[in-house]
Every structure is written in C-alpha cells, then in structure tokens.
KEDO-306960 format. One record per residue (C-alpha): x, y, z. Coordinates in steps of 0.5 Angstrom, whole numbers, padded with zeros to 4 digits, always signed. Layout:
<pts>
XYZ;...
</pts>
This chain:
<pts>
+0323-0093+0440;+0330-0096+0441;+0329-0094+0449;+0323-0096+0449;+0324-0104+0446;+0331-0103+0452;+0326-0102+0457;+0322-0108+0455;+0328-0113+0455;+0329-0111+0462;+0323-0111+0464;+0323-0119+0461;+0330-0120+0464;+0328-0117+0472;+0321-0123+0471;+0325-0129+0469;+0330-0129+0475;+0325-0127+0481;+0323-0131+0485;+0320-0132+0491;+0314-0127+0488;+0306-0129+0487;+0305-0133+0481;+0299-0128+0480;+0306-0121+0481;+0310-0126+0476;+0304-0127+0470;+0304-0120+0471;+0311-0117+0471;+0311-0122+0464;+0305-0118+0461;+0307-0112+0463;+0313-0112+0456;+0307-0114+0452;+0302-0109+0454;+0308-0104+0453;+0310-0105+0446;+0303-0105+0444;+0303-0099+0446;+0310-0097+0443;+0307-0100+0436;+0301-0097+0436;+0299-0089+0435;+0294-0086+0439;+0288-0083+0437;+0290-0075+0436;+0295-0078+0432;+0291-0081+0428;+0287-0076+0427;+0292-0071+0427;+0295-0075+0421;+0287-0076+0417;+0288-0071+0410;+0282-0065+0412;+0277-0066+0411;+0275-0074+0412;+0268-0073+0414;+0262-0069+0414;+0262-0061+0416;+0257-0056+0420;+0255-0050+0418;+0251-0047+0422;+0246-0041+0420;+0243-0037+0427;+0237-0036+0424;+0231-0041+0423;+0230-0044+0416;+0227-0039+0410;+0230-0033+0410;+0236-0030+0406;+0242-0032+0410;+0239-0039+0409;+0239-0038+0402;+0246-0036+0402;+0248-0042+0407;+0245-0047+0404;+0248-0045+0396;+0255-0044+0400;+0254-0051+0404;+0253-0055+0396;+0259-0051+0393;+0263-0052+0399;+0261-0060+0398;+0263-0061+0392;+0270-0057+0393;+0272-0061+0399;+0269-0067+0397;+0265-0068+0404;+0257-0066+0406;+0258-0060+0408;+0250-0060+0412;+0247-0054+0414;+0246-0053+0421;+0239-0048+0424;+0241-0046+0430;+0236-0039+0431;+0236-0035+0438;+0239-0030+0442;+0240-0025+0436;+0244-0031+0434;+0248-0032+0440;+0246-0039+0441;+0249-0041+0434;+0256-0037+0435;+0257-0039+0442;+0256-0045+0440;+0260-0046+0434;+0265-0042+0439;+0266-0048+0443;+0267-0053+0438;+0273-0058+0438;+0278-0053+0434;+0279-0057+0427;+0275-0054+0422;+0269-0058+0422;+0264-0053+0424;+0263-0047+0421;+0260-0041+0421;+0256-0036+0417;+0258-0030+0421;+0253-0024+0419;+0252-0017+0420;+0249-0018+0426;+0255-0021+0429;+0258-0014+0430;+0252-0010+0432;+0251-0015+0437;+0257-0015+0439;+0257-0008+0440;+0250-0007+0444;+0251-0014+0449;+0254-0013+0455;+0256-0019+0456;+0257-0025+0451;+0258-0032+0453;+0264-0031+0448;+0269-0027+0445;+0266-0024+0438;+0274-0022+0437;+0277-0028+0439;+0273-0034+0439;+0271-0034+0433;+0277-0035+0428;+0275-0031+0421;+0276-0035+0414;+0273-0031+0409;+0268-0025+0407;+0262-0028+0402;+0259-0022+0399;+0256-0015+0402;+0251-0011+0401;+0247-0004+0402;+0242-0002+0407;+0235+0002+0402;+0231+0008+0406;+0225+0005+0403;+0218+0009+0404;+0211+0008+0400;+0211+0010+0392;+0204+0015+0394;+0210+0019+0399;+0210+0026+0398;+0217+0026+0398;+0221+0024+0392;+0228+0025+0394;+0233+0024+0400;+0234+0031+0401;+0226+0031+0401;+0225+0027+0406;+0230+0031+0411;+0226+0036+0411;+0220+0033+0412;+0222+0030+0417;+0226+0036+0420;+0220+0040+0419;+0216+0035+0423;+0219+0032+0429;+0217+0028+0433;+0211+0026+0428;+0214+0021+0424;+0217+0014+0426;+0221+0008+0423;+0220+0000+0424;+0226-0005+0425;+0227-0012+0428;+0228-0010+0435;+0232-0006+0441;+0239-0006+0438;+0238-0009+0431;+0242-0006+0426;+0235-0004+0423;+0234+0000+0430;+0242+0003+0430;+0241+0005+0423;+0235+0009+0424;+0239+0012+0430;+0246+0014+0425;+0240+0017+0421;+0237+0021+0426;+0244+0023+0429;+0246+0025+0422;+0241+0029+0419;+0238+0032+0425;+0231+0030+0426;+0227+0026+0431;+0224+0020+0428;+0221+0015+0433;+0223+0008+0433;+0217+0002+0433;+0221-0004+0435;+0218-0011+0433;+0221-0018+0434;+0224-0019+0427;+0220-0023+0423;+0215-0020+0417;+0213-0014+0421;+0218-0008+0420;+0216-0010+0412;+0209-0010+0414;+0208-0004+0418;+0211+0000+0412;+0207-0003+0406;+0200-0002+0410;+0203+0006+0412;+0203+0005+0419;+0210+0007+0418;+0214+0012+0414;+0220+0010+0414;+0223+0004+0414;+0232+0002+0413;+0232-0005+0410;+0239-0009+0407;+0236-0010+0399;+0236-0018+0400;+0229-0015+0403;+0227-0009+0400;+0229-0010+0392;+0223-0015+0391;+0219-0010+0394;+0221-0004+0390;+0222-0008+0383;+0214-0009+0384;+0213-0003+0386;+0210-0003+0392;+0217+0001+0395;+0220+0007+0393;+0228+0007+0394;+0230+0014+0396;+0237+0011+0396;+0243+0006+0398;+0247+0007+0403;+0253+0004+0401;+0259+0008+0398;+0257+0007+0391;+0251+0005+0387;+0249-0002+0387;+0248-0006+0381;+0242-0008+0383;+0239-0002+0383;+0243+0003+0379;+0238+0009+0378;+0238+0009+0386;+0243+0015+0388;+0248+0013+0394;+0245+0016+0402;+0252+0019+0403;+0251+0024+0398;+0245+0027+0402;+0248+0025+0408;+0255+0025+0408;+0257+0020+0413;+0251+0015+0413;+0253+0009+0410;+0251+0002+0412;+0253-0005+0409;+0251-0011+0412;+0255-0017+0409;+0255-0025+0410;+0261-0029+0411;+0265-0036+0414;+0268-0036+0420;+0270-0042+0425;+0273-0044+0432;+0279-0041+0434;+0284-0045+0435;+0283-0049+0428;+0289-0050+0425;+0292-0046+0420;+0292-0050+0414;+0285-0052+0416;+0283-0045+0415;+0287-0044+0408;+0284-0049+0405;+0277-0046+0407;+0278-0039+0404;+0282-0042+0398;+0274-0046+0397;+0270-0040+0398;+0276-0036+0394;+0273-0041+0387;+0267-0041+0389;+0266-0033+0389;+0271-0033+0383;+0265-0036+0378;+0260-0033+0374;+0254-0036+0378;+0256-0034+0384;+0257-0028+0382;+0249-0028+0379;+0246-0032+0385;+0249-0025+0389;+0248-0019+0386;+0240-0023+0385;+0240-0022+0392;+0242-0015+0393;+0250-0016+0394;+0257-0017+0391;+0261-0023+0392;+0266-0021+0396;+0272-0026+0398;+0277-0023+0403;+0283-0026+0407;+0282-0029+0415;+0285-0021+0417;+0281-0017+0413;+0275-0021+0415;+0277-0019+0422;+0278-0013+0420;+0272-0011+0419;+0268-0015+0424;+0273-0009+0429;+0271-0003+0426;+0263-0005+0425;+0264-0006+0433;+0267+0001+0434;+0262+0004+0429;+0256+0001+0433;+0258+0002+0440;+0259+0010+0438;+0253+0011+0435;+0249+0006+0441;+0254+0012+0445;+0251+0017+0442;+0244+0016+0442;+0245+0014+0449;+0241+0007+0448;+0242+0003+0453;+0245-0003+0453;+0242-0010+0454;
</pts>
C-alpha cells in the first residue's frame, strides 16, 4: 500500500509541472491518481467473496433422476437437514438424463465453491465403468464428501415359484439353461451387471430382458413374465413385506435389517455381492475447508436417531464416510464392473 500511495503522488507531482499538454492529457494525468487509489482502497470482487464466511446463499443439490423415486426421497430429506444445519436453502435440483451423466457432468462443471452438490449414486461408478467415454472424469472432477447410507440388492421371485431357497434357484436354473430370464432398467445398468456377476458365479444362462427404467422390470416379474428379478431393497422390500415377493436372499455381506429372516446370497454364492449406496459429492477444486464443513454436516445428520429410522425404513444403513473412503469406493466399484462387464464380454456403449 505504501508503494502504491508513492506512485500516486508522483503521478500528481509529474501533471502539475507539465506544460505544453492538452487541457484533455492534463485532466487526464489528474484523475489518473484518483482512479488509482480507489482501486488501491477498494477490494475486488474474488476477495470479497473469498472473504464471505461459507455458506452465505443458497445451495443446489442436484438429483439425476426425475422427480418421485427413492433417491429423490433421500435428496430431498438430506437438502432440509442440510438446510437447517448450514443455515442456508439447500433446493433440490432434478436434473435426469443419460443415466445420470447430464446431471454429473453438470455439476462436474460448476464454479468450485461448494455450492452445487451432488448426490452420487450407485450408478455413478457402473456407468463409469461401461461408458467409453464421459464428458467428465468420474475419478476427478467429482470431489467426494461423504457416504449417506448403503444398501443391498434382493434376488426376488414370485412367492407361487417352485423354488424356496437360493440354492433351489440355482439348480433350476442350471437344469434348465437358457429358458429362464431376468428383467432390469437396461444395457449396462446395474440390474443388467448384476444378473451377469450372478450368472458368471453360479453357472447358468439366464436371459436378460432390458427395459428403459421405469416401472417395467418390477411389472414384468409381478405378472410372471419374468423369473427373476435383482432389485436394491428401496424397491423390493414394500413388495415383499406385501407379499407380493418372495426374497430368496440379500446380497450384502451380512443380513439386513429390514429383512432379518433373509439369509445373506454370499453364502450360497461365494462371491456375489452387490451393494448400492447414495452419497454427497460436489465440484473439484472446492475448497477443502468447504468440504470439511460438508461432511461435518452430514456426519450429524446421519449421527441422529431419525435419520437412522428414515434409512433403514428404506432398505439401508446410515453410513457416513470421509471424502477418501468415499473415493475409495467409487474405485473399486469401477474395477468390479469393468471386470465383470469384461467377463461377460458386454459391449461397451
């Protein structure tokens, strides 16, 4: 500051003593110091906001998928905890398309301070893993905050199915290859890799009807066009708690609460297990602090007794994580797909 106030005396002493200059050069040699010290005075705009505590406005959390379905049940009960914590609205953001690329990508190109969100889902890696190319990098673009919660995959069939038990199923389907099928929400969705881990692990040859999300894999099974059907337990569990399915078992390591009667696939299976999970991710690049803040947040909130209930009510666990174990994850889901999209030799979009 002392250098700059020098310069700007010079400057008034060097118009005083010209002569021989326009009146129009001279008025602009004199106003030249009080433009200088206004911005000498005056902070700019990145420090100003550099210098506003976070957060000072409105968040985004962006949802890839429309409206209506459990992640956006999660999205929006995370967005009025996260509100109330930070102290700003926390809006909730639809952006549905590409299997969820349009909404990552997006918030992969956002300014990098924290105040665009992301709830990364299980299908954030799978896609990952079969998309050749991305308009993003799902490893780097995306900064990881926290895990909310994981939950397993149910192999459901129709309660009036000749099979009672996994190992039942099997050899069913061992002793008649080729004549059974499976529904899921498309080429490469995780419904589709999963059938194909199961068919890889326990030698058979189920067919794979693909529809394009939606209702249909569901509606297929309950109408029994379909014989089997692997589903995460947000979808499956009000079906089966109706009766309407029968859960030959969950593919998670250890039972699930929601469901403790039902034994775990892996013990049938060695091998097969399949966990889907829902997490906070936002733009690279945003501060550290910023993200610290972020997962402190989601820390208490998974921490309480209601989230704990609003959860497991939906087929999961709370599960809070730090920003590396969150990376972590997303990682090694990428290399399980990929080995099992190799495999089974599915071809790449």
């Amino acid at each position: 500051m002392r250098d700059t106030l020098l310069a700007i005396t010079l400057l008034a002493a060097t118009a005083r003593c010209l002569s021989g200059v326009s009146r129009r050069a001279s008025t602009l040699l004199l106003t030249l110091p009080l433009a200088l010290a206004g911005l000498a005075g005056t902070p700019s705009q990145a420090q100003t906001a550099a210098a506003l505590p976070y957060p000072s406005r409105a968040l985004h959390l962006v949802n890839v998928y429309p409206p209506g379905g459990a992640s956006d049940v999660v999205a929006r009960y995370i967005a009025q905890k996260l509100s109330d914590g930070l102290g700003q609205p926390v809006i909730v953001d639809n952006r549905a398309g590409a299997g969820g690329a349009i909404g990552n990508d997006y918030v992969a190109k956002q300014t990098p301070d924290g105040y665009t969100i992301l709830l990364v889902t299980g299908a954030y890696p799978v896609q990952a893993a079969m998309v050749k190319t991305l308009p993003f990098d799902p490893l780097r673009d995306i900064a990881m905050v926290s895990m909310l919660t994981q939950y397993p995959f149910v192999i459901n069939v129709l309660p009036t199915a000749p099979y009672r038990t996994l190992a039942e199923f099997i050899a069913h389907a061992r002793a008649n290859s080729g004549k059974l099928n499976y529904s899921s929400a498309g080429i490469g969705s995780v419904h589709h890799l999963s059938g194909e881990l199961f068919n890889a692990l326990a030698g058979t040859d189920i067919g794979h009807i693909p529809f394009r999300g939606g209702a249909a894999p569901m509606t297929e099974l309950l109408a029994g066009r379909v014989d089997v059907l692997f589903e995460a337990m947000t979808l499956s569990l009000p079906y089966i708690q109706a009766g309407k399915l029968r859960a030959l078992a969950v593919t998670s390591r250890e039972r699930a609460r929601a469901l403790p009667d039902t034994p775990v696939a892996e013990q049938t299976l060695p091998g097969y297990v399949v966990t889907s999970f829902l997490g906070i991710g936002t733009t690279a690049g945003t501060p550290p602090a910023v993200i610290e803040r972020l997962n402190r947040e989601v820390r208490s909130i998974l921490a309480t007794p209601e989230a704990a209930r609003r959860f497991v009510e939906l087929g999961g666990e709370p599960q809070a994580s730090s920003p590396t174990e969150m990376l972590d994850l997303v990682a090694a889901e990428i290399t399980k797909w990929r080995k099992v999209i190799d495999t089974r030799r599915i071809e790449r979009q």
